[in-house]
C-alpha positions as a Python dict, from the first residue, in 0.01 Angstrom:
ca = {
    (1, 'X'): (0, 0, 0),
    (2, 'X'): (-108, -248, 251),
    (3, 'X'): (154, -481, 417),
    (4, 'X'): (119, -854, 409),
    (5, 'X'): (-76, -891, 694),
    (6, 'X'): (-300, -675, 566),
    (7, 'X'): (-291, -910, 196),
    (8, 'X'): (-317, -1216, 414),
    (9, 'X'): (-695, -1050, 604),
    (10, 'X'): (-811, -941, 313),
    (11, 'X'): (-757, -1285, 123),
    (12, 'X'): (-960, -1479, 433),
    (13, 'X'): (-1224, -1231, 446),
    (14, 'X'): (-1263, -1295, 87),
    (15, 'X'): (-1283, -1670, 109),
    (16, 'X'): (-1477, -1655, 439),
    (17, 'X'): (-1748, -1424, 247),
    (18, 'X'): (-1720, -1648, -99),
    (19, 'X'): (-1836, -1962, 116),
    (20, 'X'): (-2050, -1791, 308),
    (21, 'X'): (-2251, -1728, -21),
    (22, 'X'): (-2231, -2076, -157),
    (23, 'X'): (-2380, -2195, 191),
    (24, 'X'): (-2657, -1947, 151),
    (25, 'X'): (-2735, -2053, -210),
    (26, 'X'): (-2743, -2415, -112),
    (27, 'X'): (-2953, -2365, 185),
    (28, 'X'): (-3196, -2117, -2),
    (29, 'X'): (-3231, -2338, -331),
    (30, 'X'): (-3332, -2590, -123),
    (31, 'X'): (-3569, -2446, 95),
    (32, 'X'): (-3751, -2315, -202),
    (33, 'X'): (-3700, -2630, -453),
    (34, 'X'): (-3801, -2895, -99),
    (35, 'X'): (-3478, -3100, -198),
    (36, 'X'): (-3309, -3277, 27),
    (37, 'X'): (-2987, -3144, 178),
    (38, 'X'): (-2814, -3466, 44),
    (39, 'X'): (-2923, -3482, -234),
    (40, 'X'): (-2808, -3057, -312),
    (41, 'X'): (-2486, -3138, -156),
    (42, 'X'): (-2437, -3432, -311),
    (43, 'X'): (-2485, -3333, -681),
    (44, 'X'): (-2315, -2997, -673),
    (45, 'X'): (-2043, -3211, -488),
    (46, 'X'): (-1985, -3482, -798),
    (47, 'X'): (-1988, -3109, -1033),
    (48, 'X'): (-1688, -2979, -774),
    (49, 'X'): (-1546, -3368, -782),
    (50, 'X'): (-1519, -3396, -1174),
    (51, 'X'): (-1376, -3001, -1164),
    (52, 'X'): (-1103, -3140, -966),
    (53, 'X'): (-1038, -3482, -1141),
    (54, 'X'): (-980, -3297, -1503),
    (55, 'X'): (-889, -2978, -1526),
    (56, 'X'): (-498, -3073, -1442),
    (57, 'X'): (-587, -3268, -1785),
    (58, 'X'): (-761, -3003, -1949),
    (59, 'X'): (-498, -2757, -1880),
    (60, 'X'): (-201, -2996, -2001),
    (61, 'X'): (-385, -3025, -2362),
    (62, 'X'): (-497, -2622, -2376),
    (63, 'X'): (-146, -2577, -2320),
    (64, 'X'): (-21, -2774, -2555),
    (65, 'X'): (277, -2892, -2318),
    (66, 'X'): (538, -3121, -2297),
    (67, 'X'): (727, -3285, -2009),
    (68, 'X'): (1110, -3241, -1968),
    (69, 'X'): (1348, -3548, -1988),
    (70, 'X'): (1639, -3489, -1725),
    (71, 'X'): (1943, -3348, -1943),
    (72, 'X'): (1698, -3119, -2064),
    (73, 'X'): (1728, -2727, -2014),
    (74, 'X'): (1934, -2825, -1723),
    (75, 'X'): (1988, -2478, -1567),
    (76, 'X'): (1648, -2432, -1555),
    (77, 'X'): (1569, -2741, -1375),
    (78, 'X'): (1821, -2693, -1052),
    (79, 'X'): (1690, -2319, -1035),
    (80, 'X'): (1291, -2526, -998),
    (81, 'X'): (1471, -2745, -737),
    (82, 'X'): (1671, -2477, -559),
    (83, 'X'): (1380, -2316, -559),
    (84, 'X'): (1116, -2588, -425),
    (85, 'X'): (1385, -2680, -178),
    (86, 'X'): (1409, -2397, 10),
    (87, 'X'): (1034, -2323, 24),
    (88, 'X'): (969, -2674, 163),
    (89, 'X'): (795, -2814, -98),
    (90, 'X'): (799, -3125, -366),
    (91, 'X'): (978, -3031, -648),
    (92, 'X'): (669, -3006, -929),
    (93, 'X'): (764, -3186, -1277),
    (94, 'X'): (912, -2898, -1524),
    (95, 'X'): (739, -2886, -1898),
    (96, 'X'): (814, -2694, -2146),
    (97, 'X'): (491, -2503, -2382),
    (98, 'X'): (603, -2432, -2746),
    (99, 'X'): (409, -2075, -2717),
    (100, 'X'): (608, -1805, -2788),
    (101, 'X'): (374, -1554, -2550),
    (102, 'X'): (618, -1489, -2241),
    (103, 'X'): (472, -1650, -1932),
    (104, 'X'): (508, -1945, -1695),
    (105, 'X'): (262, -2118, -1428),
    (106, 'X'): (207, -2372, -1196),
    (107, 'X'): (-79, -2603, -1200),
    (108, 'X'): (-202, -2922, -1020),
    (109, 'X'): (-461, -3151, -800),
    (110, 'X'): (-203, -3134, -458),
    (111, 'X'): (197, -2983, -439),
    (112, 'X'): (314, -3417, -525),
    (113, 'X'): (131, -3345, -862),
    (114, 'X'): (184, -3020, -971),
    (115, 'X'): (402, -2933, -1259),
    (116, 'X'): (574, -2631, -1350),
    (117, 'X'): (497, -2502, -1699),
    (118, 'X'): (749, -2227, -1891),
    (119, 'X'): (657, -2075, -2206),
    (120, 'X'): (934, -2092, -2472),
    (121, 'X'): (867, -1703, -2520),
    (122, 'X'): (949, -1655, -2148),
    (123, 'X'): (1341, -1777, -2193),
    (124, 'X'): (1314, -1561, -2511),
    (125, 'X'): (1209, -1205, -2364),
    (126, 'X'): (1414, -1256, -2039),
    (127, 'X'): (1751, -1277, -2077),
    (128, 'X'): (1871, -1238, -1756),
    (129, 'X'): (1934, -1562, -1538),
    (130, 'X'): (1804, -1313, -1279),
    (131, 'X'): (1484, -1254, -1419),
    (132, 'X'): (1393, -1611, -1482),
    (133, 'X'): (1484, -1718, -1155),
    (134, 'X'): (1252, -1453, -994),
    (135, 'X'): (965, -1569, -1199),
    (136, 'X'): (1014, -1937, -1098),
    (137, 'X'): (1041, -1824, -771),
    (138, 'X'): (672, -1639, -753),
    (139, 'X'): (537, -1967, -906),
    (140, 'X'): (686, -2184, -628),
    (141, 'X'): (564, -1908, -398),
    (142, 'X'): (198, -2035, -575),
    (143, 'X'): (277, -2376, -492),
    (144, 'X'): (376, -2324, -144),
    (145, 'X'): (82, -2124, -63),
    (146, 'X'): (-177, -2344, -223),
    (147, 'X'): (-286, -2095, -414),
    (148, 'X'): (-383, -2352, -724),
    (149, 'X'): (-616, -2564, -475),
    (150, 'X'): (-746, -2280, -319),
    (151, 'X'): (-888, -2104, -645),
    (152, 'X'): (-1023, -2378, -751),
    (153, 'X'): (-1243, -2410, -409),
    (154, 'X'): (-1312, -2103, -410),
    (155, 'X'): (-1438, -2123, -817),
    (156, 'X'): (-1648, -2412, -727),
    (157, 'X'): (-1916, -2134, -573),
    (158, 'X'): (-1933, -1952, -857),
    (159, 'X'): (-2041, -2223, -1056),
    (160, 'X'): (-2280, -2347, -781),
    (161, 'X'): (-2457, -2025, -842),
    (162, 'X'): (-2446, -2041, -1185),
    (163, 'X'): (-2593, -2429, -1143),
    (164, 'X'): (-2911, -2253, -943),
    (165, 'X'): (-2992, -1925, -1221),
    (166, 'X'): (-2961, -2249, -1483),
    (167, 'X'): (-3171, -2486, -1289),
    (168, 'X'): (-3468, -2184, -1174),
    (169, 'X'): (-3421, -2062, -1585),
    (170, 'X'): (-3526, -2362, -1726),
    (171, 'X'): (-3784, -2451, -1490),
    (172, 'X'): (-3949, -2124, -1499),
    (173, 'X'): (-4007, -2289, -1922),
    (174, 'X'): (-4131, -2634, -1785),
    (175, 'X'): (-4366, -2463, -1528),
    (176, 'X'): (-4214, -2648, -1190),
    (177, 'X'): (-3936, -2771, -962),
    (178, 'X'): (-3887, -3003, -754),
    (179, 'X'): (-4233, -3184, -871),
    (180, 'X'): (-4421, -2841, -761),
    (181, 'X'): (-4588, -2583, -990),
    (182, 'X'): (-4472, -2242, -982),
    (183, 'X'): (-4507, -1909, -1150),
    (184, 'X'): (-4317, -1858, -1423),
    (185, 'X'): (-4223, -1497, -1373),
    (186, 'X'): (-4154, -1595, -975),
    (187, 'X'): (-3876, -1832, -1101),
    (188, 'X'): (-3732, -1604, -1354),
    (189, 'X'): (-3699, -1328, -1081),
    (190, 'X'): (-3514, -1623, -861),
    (191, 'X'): (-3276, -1712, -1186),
    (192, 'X'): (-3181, -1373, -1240),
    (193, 'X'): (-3111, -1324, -876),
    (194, 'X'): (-2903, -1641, -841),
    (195, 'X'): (-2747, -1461, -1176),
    (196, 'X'): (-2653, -1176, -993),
    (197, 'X'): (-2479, -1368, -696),
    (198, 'X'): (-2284, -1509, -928),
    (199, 'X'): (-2120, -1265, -1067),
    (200, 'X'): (-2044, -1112, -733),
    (201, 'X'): (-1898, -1415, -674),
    (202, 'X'): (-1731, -1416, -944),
    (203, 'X'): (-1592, -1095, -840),
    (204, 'X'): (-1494, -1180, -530),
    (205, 'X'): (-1252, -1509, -719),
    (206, 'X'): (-1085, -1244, -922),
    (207, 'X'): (-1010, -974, -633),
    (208, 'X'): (-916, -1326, -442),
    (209, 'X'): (-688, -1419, -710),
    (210, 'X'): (-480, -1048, -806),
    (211, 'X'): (-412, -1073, -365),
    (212, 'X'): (-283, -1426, -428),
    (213, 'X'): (-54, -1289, -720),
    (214, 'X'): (60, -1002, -496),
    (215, 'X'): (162, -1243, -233),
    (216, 'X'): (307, -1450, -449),
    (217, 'X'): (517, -1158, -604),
    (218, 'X'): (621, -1085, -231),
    (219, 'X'): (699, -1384, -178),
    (220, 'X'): (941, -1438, -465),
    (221, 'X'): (1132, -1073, -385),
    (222, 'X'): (1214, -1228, -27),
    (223, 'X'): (1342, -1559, -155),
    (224, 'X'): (1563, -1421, -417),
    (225, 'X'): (1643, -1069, -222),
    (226, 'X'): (1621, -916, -575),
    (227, 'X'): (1283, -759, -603),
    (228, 'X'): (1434, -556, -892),
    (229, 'X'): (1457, -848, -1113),
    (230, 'X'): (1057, -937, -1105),
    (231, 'X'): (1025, -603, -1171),
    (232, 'X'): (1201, -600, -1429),
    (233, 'X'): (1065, -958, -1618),
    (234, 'X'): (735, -806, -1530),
    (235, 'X'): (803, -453, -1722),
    (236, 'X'): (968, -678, -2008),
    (237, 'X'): (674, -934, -2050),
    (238, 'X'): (407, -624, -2057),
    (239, 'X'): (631, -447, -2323),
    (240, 'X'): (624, -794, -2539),
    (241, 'X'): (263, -859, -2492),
    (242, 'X'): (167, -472, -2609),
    (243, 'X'): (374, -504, -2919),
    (244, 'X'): (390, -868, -3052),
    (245, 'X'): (117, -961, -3235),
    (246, 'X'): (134, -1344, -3249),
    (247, 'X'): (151, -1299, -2855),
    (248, 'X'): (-158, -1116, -2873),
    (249, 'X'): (-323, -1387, -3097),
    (250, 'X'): (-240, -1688, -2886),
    (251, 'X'): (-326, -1451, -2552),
    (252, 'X'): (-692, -1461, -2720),
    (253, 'X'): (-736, -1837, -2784),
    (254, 'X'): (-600, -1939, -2463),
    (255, 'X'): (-922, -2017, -2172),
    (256, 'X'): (-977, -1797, -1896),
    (257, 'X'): (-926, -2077, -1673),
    (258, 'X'): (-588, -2104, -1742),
    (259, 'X'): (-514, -1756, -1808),
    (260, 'X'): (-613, -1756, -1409),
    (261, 'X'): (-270, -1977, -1327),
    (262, 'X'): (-54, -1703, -1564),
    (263, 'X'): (253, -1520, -1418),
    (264, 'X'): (149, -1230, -1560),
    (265, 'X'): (-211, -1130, -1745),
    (266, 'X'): (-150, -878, -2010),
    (267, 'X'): (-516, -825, -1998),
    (268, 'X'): (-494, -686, -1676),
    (269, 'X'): (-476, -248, -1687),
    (270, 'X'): (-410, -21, -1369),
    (271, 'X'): (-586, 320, -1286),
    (272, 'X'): (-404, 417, -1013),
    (273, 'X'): (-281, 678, -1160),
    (274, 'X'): (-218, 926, -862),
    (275, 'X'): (-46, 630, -669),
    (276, 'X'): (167, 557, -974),
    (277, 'X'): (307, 941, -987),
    (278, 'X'): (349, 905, -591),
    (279, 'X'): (570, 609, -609),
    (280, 'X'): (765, 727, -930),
    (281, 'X'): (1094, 779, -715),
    (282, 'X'): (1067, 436, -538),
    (283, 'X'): (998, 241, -895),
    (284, 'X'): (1253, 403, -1050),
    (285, 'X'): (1506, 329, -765),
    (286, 'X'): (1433, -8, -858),
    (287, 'X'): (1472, 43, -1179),
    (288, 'X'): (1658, 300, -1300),
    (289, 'X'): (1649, 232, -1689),
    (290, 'X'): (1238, 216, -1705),
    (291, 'X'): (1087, 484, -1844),
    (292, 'X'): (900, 640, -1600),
    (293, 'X'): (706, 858, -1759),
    (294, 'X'): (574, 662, -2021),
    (295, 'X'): (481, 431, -1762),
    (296, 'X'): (249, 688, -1592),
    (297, 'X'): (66, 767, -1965),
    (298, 'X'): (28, 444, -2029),
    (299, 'X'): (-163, 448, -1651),
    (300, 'X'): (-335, 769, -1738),
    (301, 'X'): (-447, 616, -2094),
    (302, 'X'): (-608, 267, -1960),
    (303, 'X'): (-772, 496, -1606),
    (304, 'X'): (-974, 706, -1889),
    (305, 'X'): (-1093, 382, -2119),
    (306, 'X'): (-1338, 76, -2095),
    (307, 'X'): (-1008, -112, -1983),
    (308, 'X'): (-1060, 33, -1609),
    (309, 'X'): (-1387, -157, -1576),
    (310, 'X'): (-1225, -487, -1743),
    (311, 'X'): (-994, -465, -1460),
    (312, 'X'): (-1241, -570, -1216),
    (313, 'X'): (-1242, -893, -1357),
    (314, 'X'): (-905, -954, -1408),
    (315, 'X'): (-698, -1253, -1285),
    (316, 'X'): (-410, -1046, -1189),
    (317, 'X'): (-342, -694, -1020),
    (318, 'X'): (-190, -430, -1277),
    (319, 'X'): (155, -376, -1364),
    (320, 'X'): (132, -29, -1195),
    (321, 'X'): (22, -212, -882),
    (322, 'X'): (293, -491, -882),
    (323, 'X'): (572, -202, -929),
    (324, 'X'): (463, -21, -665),
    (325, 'X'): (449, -348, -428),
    (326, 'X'): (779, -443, -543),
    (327, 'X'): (931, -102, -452),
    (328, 'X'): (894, -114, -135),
    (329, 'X'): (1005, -422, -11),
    (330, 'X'): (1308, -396, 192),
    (331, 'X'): (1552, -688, 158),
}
């Protein structure tokens, strides 16, 4: 597994290459299309502008959540301000969401704004003060790294390329763009190619976003010196999310985009099987009461199905992955 400098390369590499293709897309749309530079800019701009402005909005009603007074769920409030204390950082508002799907994330325009959202399912399934602590803690480690703003820059190219395949689609119906007459079958070719970049930029978010939740997960084991307990709120969320049903119900109305901000994504599958079976003694170290075993056929199961592709786009690495990361950490 690679250390965090390694994690930390990768994840600039990734955003270095993400802009690289938005700057390509703007300069080639409007090379073709004889737009001006300001006025490209400037409308894919007031798209990445509005982004910004409402989805802290959006994601408060999708969620469904509501703000906590001061005497409320007091033990979980000092752990949010131990906790943003010692990473540096403004303490985010706390709010509680009435789902009963085990989860908690953090969410916001800048670290002043941002507010700290806990499932009700979440104090449910974990009952260890431990446990809940540790999964506060990776969310602070989200808020402390950014990681919030940074997805959502990163997301705006995506959606820039997705503006271009839209814009070349439709004009390829209305015969021109930009005031000039073109072949129809010349700007399908360019839609479906500006397609294609976006999903590999799309791609590129997701393998952006499971490094962010890995540092985030390494981050949380160093602040609390109990990487054992993540583990374990991770192996106890999975286990809920496989066999509750109305967890599995709300998990399929709830918007990717917020999904994205999740502590955990049961959605996400491993296939690392071999490096599962190689780390068995280190994960069980950790853990000495997990079933190892079944762990590794429920790896082998998910490497052989559709799932493995799925994985690709998933907001989060697997739960084979995050075990193994967790394992060895030294504290």
């Amino acid at each position: 597994m690679e250390g965090i400098l390694g994690l930390k390369l990768r994840m600039y590499l990734v955003i270095l290459l993400v802009f690289a293709i938005g700057f390509g897309i703007i300069y080639a749309f409007m090379l073709y299309a004889g737009f001006s530079i300001v006025f490209i800019v400037g409308i894919a701009s007031l798209f990445f502008i509005a982004q910004w402005l409402i989805s802290p909005k959006l994601i408060a009603w999708a969620s469904k959540l509501r703000y906590l007074k001061d005497d409320e769920y007091p033990d979980l409030q000092r752990m949010v301000t131990e906790l943003a204390k010692g990473a540096n950082v403004p303490r985010p508002r706390v709010a509680i969401s009435e789902s009963t799907e085990p989860n908690a994330f953090v969410f916001g325009r800048t670290r002043k704004s941002s507010t700290l959202v806990v499932h009700k399912g979440l104090l449910t399934v974990l009952n260890r003060t431990g446990e809940i602590r540790a999964v506060l803690a990776h969310e602070i480690g989200h808020l402390k790294h950014n990681d919030s703003m940074i997805i959502t820059f990163v997301s705006f190219i995506p959606m820039l390329a997705y503006m271009v395949a839209e814009s070349m689609l439709f004009s390829s119906i209305f015969g021109g763009l930009g005031g000039r007459k073109n072949n129809s079958a010349y700007l399908i070719a360019l839609g479906a190619g500006a397609f294609v970049v976006y999903l590999f930029s799309q791609l590129l978010v997701m393998m952006l976003s499971r490094s962010r939740e890995s540092y985030a997960d390494i981050y949380s084991a160093n602040t609390t010196k109990q990487p054992e307990c993540l583990a374990s709120a991770l192996v106890k969320i999975t286990n809920n999310d496989m066999t509750n049903p109305v967890s599995a119900k709300q998990q399929a109305g709830t918007s990717t985009s917020v999904r994205a901000l999740y502590f955990l994504d049961s959605y996400s599958v491993g296939k690392d099987v071999r490096e599962l079976k190689s780390h068995a003694k280190e994960i069980k170290r950790l853990l000495p009461d997990l079933d190892i075993d079944l762990l590794i056929k429920r790896a082998e199961r998910d490497s052989k199905s559709i799932h493995s592709v799925f994985s690709l786009f998933s907001t989060h690495p697997s739960l084979y992955k995050r075990l193994i990361t967790l394992s060895e950490i030294e504290v």
